[in-house]
PASEBA-1860 file (N, C-alpha, C; in nm, 3 decimals):
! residues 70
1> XXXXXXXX> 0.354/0.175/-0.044/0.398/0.222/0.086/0.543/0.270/0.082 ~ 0.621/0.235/-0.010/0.730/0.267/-0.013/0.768/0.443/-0.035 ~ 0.643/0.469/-0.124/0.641/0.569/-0.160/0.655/0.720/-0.029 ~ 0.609/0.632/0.074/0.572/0.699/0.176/0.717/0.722/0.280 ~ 0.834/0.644/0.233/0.990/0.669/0.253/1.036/0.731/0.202 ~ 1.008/0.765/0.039/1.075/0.833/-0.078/1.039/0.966/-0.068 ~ 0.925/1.008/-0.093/0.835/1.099/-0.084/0.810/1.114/-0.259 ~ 0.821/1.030/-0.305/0.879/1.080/-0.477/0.757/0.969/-0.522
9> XXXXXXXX> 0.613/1.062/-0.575/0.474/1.004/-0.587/0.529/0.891/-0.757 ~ 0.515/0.821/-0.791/0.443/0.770/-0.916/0.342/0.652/-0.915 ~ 0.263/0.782/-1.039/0.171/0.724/-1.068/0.091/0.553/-1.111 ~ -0.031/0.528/-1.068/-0.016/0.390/-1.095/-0.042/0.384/-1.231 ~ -0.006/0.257/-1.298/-0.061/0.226/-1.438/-0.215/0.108/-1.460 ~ -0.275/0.087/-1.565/-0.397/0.002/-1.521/-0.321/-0.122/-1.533 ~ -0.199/-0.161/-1.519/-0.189/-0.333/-1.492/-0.142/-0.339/-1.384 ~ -0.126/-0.233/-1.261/-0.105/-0.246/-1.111/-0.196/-0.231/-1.010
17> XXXXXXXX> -0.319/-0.142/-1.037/-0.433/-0.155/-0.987/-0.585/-0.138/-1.110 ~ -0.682/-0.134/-0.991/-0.817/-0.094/-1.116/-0.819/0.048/-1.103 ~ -0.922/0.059/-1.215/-0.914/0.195/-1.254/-0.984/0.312/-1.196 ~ -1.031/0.285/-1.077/-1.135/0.361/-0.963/-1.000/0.370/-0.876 ~ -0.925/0.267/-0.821/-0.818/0.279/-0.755/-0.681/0.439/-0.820 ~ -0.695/0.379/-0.956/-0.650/0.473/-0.987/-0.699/0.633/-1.015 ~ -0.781/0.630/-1.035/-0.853/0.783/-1.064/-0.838/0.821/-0.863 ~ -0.866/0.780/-0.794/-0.856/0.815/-0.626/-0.721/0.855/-0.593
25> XXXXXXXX> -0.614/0.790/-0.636/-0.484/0.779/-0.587/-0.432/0.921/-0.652 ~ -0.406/1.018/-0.555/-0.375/1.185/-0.586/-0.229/1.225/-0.480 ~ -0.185/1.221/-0.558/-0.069/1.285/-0.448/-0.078/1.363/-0.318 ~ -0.177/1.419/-0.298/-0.295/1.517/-0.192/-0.299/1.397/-0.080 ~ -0.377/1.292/-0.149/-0.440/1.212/-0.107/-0.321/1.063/-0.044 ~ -0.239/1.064/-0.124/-0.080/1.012/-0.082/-0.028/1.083/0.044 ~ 0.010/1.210/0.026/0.092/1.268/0.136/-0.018/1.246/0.284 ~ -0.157/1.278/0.272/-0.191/1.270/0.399/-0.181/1.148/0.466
33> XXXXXXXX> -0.229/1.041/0.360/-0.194/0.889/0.423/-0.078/0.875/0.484 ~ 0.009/0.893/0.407/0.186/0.838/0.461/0.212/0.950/0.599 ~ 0.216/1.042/0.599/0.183/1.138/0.743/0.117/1.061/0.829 ~ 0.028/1.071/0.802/-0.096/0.965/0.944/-0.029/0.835/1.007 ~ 0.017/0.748/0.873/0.079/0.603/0.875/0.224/0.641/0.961 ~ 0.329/0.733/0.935/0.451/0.753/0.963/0.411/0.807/1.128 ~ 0.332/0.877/1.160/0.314/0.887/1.298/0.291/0.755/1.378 ~ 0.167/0.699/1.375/0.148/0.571/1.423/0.245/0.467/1.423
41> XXXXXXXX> 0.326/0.451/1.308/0.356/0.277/1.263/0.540/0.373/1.211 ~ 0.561/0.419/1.242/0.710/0.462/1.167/0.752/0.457/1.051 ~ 0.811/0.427/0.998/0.844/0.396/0.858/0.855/0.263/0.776 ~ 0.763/0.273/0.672/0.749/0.126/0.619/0.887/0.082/0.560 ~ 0.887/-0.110/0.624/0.999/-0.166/0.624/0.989/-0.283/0.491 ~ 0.878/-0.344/0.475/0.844/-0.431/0.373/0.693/-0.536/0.442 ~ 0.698/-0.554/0.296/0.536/-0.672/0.304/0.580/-0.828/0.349 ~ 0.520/-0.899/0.421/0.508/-1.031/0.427/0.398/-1.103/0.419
49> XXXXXXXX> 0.408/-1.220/0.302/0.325/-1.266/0.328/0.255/-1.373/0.412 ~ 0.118/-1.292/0.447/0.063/-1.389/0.559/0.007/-1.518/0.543 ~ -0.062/-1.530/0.427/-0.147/-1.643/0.385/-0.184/-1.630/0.217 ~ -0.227/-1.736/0.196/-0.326/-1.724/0.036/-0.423/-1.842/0.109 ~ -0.553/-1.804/0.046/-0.652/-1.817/-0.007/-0.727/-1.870/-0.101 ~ -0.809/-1.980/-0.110/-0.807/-2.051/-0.292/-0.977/-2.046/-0.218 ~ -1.047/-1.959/-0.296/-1.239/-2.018/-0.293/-1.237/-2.045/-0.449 ~ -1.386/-2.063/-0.473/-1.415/-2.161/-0.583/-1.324/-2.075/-0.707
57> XXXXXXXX> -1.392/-1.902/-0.732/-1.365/-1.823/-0.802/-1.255/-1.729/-0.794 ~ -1.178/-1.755/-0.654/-1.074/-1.610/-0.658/-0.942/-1.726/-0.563 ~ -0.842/-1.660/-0.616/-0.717/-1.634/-0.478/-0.704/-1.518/-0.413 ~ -0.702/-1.551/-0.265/-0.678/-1.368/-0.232/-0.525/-1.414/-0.122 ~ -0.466/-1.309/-0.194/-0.355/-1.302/-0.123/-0.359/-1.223/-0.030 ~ -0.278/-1.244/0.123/-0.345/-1.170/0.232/-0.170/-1.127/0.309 ~ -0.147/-0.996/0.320/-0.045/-0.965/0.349/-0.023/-0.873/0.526 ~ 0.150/-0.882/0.513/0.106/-0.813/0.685/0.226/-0.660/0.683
65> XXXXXX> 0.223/-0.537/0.654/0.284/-0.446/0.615/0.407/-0.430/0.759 ~ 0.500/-0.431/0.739/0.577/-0.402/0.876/0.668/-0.296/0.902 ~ 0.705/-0.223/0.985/0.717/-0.096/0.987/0.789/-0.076/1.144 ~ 0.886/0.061/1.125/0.972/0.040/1.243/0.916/0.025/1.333 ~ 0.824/0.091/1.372/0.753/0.086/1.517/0.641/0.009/1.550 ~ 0.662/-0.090/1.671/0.624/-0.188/1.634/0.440/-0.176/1.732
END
């Protein structure tokens, strides 16, 4: 999301997401998100986290994105 302040795309690597995530993630496909997001929600400010999660097989970490406009 930060990316979406900068405007300055980089690419992901496979130890930051999976690799379907990555083949999707297009700069095309960047700029329209952060447009859409920057209208609605203003400009992203940082992540907090909301909670974790422990089931038998996973942790899921669960976050809350915050942004000028509230």
């Amino acid at each position: 999301m930060e990316t979406c302040n900068t405007s300055k795309f980089k690419p992901f690597n496979e130890t930051e997401v999976t690799k379907s995530v990555m083949e999707n993630t297009t700069e095309e496909r960047l700029t329209k998100t952060c447009t859409r997001f920057r209208q609605y929600y203003g400009s992203f400010i940082d992540l907090k986290l909301d909670g974790v999660y422990k089931t038998k097989n996973e942790v899921i970490y669960r976050y809350h994105a915050l942004y000028s406009k509230k």
